[in-house]
N, C-alpha and C positions, 0 to 999 in steps of 0.2 A: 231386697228391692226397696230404693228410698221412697218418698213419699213422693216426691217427683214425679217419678216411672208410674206409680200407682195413678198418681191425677193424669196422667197422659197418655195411659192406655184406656180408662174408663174414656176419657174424652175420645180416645179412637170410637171405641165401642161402641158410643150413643153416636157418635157422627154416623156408623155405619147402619147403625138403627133406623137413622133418620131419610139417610140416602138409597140404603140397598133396596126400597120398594119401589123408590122414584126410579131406580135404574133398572131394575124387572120392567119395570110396567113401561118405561121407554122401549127396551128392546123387545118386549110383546108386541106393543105399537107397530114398532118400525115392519115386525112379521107381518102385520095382520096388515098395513100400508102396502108392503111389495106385493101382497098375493091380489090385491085388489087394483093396485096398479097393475101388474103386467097384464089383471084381465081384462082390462078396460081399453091397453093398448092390442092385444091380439085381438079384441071383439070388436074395435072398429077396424080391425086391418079386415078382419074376416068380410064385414060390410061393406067395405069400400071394396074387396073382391067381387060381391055378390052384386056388384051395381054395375060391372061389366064396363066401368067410365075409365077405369083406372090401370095400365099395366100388370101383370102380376110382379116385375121388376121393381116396380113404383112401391108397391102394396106392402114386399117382401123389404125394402127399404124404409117403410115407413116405420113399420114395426122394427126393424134394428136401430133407428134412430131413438124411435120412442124407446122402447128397453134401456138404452143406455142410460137415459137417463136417471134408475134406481140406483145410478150414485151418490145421486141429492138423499136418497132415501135413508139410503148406507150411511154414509159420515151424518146425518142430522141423528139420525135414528141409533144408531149400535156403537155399544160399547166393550163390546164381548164377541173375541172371535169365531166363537162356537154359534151365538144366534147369528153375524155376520155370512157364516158358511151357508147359512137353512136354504136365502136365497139362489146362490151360483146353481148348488147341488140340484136344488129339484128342478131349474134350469133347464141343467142338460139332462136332468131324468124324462124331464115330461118332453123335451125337444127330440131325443134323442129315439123315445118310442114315436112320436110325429113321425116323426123320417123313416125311421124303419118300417112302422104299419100303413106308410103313403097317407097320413091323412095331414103330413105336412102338403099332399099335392094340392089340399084346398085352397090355395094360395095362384095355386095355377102353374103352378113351375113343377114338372116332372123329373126333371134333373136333379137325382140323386144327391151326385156331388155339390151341385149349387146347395140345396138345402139343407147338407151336411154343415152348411155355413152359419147354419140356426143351433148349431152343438159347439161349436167351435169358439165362437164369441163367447158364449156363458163358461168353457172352459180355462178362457184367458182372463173371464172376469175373476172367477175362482183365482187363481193363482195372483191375478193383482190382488185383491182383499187379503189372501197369507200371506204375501209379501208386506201390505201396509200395515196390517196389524200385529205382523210379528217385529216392524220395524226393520226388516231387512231392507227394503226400498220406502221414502216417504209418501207418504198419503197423496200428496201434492202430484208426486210423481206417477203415481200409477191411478190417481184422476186425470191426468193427461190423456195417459194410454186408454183410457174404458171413453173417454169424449172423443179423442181424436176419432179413435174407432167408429163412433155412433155417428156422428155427425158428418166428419170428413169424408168418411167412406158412403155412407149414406146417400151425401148432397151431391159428394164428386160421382155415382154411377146416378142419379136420378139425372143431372144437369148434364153430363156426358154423355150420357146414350139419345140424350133428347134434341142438344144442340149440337153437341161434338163432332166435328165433321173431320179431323185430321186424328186417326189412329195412329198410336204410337205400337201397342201392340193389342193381336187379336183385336176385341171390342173395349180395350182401353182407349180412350181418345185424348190428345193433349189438352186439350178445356177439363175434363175430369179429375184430371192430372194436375193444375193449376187449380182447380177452386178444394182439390184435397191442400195442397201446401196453404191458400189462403185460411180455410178454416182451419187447419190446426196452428197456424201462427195465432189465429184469434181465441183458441183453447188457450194454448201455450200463456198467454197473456191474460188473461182473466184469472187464471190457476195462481200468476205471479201474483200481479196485484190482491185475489184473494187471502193466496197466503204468504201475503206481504213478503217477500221474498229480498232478499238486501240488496240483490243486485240487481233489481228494474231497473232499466233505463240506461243500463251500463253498456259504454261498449263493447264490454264482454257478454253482455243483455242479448245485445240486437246480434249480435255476432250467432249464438245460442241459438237462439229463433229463427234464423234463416237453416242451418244445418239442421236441428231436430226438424224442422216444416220443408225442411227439403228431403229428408232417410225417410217420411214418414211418405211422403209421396210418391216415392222411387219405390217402396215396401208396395205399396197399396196396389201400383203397375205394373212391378215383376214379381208379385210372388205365384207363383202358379196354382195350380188344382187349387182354385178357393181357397188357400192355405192363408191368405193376409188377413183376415178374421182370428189368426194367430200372430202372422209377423208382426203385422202394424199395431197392434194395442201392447203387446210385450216389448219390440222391438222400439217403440216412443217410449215406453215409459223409461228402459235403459236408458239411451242416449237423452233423457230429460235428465235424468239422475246423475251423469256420468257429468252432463256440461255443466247445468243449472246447479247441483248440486255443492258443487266446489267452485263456482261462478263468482 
């Protein structure tokens, strides 16, 4: 080994000395962030239930939109897909005993199936996170899917059941339908601009963004038994990756 090699692996060694606490102590952080976040979003969902002013629809909304948002947490916070996982998993563990022992029905919604929709999202969040950090699909792309999900889906049944008066199917309404395609156009676009993305603005751009904000709306309308709490966050983040991708 020349002297070279020797200066340049000590020089690794003290870099890693120097970094690998900063980078523990980040992803402790970001642990000890989501457990305090999701509880601060379920414990006003629980009070805005208990105040009798609010939907349980509304309520059950509220909280899926708030959750999503532990994707800020995610990308600021974690570097390591092993702490990335801690969040998803305990997710659908503690979601998933909720539903099963009915004390998801504090929320006010009895329906099983609906509230299977509180297991189903942290499932799709899980599988975007392996996907982004094993690099199989980009970051960029499967924060699409975990916003569109949170937001789009959220706003479009809060806004739709409230004002929506022309049903497309069941208790989907075409307003619901139209402000899902607006906000995930407006996901779609912040994700770009954020991660500077080469082809903003292109008309292969805009081209991108009306088809992903249009599959995501169609997702969110027909997919049956609750099941788009799967389609829409997996099924955006693909078709982000497929257009945007090679855009």
């Amino acid at each position: 080994m020349n002297k070279n090699s020797m200066g340049n692996m000590v020089c690794q060694y003290l870099e890693k000395r120097h970094i690998l606490p900063y980078i523990v102590a980040m992803n402790n952080l970001g642990l000890i962030l989501s457990l305090v976040f999701i509880g601060i979003i379920i414990g006003i969902g629980m009070l805005l239930s208990k105040t009798g002013r609010f939907s349980a629809e509304f309520v059950r909304k509220f909280i899926h939109i708030g959750v999503s948002n532990w994707w800020f947490i995610l990308i600021a916070s974690f570097d390591s897909l092993t702490y990335a996982l801690v969040g998803p998993i305990l997710f659908i563990l503690v979601n998933g005993i909720a539903v099963y022992t009915g004390v998801a029905n504090v929320l006010g919604i009895s329906d099983k199936r609906r509230n299977l929709g509180l297991v189903y999202f942290p499932i799709s969040l899980l599988i975007l996170v392996i996907a982004g950090y094993t690099n199989t699909i980009p970051m960029w792309a499967c924060g699409m899917g975990a916003l569109t999900m949170g937001y789009g889906d959220g706003l479009a049944a809060i806004i739709g059941k409230h004002w929506g008066t022309t049903k497309i199917r069941g208790d989907k309404s075409l307003l619901g339908t139209l402000v899902m395609f607006v906000v995930t156009a407006l996901v779609i676009t912040g994700f770009s601009l954020g991660y500077s993305l080469p082809s903003v603005w292109s008309f292969t751009w805009w081209i991108s963004l009306v088809v992903i904000s249009g599959v995501a709306a169609l997702l969110e309308a027909y997919t049956p038994h609750g099941l788009d709490n799967l389609s829409v966050p997996l099924g955006t983040t693909l078709i982000a990756f497929l257009f945007l991708g090679v855009a």
